[in-house]
C-alpha positions as CSV (number, residue, x, y, z in Angstrom):
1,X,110.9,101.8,74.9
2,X,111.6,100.6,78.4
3,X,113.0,102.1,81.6
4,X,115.2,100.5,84.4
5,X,113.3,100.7,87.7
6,X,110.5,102.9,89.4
7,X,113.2,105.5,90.5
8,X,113.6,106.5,86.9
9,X,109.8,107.6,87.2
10,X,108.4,111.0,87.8
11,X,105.1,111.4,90.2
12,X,102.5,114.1,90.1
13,X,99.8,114.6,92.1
14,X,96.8,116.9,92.4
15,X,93.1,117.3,94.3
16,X,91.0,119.7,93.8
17,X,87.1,120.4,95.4
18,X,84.5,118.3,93.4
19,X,83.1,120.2,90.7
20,X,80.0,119.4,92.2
21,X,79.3,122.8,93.4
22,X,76.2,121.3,96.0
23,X,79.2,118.6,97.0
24,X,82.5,120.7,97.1
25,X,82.7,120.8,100.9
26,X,82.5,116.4,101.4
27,X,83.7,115.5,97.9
28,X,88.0,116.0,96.8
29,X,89.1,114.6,93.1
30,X,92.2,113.6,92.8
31,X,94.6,112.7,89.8
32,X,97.8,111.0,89.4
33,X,100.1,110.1,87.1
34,X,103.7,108.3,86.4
35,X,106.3,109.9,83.6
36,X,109.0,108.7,82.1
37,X,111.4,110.1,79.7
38,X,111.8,108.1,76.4
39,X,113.5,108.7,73.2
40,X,114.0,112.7,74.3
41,X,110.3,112.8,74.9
42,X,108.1,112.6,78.7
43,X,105.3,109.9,78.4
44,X,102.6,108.7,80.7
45,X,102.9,105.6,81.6
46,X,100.5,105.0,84.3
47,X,97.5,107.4,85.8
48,X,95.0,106.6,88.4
49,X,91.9,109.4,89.4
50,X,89.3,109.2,91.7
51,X,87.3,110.8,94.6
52,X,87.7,111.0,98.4
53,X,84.4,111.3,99.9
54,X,84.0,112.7,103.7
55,X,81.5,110.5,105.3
56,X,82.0,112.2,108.8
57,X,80.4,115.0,107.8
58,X,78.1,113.5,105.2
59,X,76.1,112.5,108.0
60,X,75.4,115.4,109.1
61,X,73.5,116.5,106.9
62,X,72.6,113.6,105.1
63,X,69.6,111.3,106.4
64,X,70.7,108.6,104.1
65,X,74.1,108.1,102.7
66,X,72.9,105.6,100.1
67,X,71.0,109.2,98.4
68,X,74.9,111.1,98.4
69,X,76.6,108.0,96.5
70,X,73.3,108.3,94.1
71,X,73.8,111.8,93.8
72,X,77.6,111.2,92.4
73,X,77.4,108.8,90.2
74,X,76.3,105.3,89.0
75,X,79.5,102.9,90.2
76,X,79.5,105.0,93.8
77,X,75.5,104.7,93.7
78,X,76.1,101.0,93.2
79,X,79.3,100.8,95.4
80,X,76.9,102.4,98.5
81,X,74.6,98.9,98.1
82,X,77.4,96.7,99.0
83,X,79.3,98.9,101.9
84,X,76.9,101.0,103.3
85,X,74.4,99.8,106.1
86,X,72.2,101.6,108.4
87,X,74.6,104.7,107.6
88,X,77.5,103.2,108.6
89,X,80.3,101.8,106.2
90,X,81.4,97.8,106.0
91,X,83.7,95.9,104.1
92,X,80.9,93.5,102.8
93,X,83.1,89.9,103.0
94,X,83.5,90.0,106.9
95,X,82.6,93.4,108.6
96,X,78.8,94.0,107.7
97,X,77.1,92.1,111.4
98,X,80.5,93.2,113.4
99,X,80.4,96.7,115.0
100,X,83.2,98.6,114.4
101,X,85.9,100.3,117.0
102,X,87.0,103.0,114.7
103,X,83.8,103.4,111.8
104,X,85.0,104.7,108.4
105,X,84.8,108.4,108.3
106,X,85.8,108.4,104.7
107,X,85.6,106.5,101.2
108,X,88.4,106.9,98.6
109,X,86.7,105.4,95.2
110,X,88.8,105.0,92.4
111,X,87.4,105.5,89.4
112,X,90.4,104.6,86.8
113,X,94.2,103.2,87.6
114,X,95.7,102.6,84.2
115,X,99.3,101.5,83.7
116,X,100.4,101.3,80.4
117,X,100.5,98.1,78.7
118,X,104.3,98.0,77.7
119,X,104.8,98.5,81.3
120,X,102.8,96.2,83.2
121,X,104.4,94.2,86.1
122,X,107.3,96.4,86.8
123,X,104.8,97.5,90.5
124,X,104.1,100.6,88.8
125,X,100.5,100.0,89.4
126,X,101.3,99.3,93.7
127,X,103.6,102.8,93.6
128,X,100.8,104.4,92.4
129,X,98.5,103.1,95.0
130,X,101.2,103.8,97.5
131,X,101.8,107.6,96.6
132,X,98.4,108.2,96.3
133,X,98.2,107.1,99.7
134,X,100.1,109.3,100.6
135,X,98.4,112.1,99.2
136,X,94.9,111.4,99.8
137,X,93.9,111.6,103.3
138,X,93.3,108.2,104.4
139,X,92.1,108.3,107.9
140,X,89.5,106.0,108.8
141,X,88.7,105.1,105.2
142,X,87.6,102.9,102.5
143,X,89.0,102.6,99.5
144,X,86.8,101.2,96.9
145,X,87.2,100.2,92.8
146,X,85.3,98.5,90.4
147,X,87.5,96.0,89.5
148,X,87.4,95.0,85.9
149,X,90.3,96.4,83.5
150,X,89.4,99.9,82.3
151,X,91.2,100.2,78.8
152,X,90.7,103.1,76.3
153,X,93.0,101.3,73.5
154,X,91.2,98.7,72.3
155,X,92.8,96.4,74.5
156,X,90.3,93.0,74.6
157,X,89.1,92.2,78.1
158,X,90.3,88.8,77.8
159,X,89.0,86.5,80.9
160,X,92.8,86.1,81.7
161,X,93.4,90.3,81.7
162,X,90.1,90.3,84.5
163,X,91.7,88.0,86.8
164,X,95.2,89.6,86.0
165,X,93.5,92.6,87.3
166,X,91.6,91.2,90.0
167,X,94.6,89.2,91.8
168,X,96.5,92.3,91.4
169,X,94.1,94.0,93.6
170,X,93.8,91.0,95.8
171,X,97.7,91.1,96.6
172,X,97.3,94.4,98.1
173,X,94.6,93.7,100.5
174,X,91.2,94.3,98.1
175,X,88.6,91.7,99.3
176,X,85.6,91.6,96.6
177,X,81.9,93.7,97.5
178,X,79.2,92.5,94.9
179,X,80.5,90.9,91.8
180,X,82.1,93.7,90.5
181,X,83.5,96.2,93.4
182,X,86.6,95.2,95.9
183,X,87.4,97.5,99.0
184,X,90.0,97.9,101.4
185,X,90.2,99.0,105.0
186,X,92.6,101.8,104.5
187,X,94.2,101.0,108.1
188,X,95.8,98.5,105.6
189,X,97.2,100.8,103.6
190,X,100.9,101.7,103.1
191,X,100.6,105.3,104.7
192,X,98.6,104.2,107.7
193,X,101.0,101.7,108.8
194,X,104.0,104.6,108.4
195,X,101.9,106.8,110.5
196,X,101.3,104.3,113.1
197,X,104.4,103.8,113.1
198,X,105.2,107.0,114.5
């Protein structure tokens, strides 16, 4: 099974209110996934999900935003120790003692981008990222992942697979948060430099 380029791919995306009922007006999920058509038969061959979280209003009418990330879940609760300081969001590395000119009014975590290990380095993994950014409102965000392979297959978390996944990451402008987070200033991001552009 193979296919020739990204073009021959077919995107779908969805959000949807958090079903988090208390949480539903700050918290969106989202879902993606890449298809192809093989042997007569569609197959997903990457998928990425995650939440956007709206920090703007957060702080409205929370005191503390470090008590919403614990109230989502453990990675976000953990995440919030290494971005989030005196309610304002950082990117740990080389923000956290500069004050910021336009302060994050969102955080886009991802919980899970998979591709498919029979098609790994063909940039399916960065046209994910890229349509999702394109999706997911982006404005004054940080994105946010745990950055260790996520695999469901059996596939051995080899040392080599972590740093596979970790350079990838790295290449698109993830700097690391903790030992296991990285984050990215989503003015980095594809779509923000297309709407800038404009």
């Amino acid at each position: 099974m193979s296919i020739e380029t990204i073009s021959g791919l077919e995107f779908e995306f969805s959000l949807k209110p958090s079903a988090f009922e208390d949480l539903s007006h700050l918290l969106v999920d989202f879902s993606g996934q890449a298809l192809a058509w093989l042997d007569d038969s569609e197959v997903t061959v990457a998928r990425i999900k995650g939440h956007r979280l709206d920090l703007a209003s957060a702080r409205h009418h929370f005191d503390d935003l470090q008590e919403l990330f614990d109230s989502i879940s453990p990675e976000i609760s953990d995440l919030g120790a290494h971005i989030i300081s005196g309610n304002d969001c950082y990117v740990e590395c080389c923000s956290r003692d500069e004050a910021e000119a336009t302060p994050c009014s969102g955080l886009v975590y991802i919980d899970e981008l998979v591709v498919e290990k029979g098609f790994r380095r063909m940039n399916i993994g960065t046209e994910m990222l890229k349509r999702m950014s394109e999706v997911v409102d982006l404005h004054k965000t940080l994105v946010a992942l745990k950055a260790y392979p996520i695999t469901d297959d059996g596939e051995i978390k080899t040392p080599q697979l972590k740093k596979s996944v970790k350079g990838f990451y790295s290449r698109l402008g993830f700097r690391h948060s903790g030992e296991h987070y990285m984050v990215k200033d989503a003015r980095d991001c594809f779509a923000q430099r297309a709407r800038s552009q404009h």
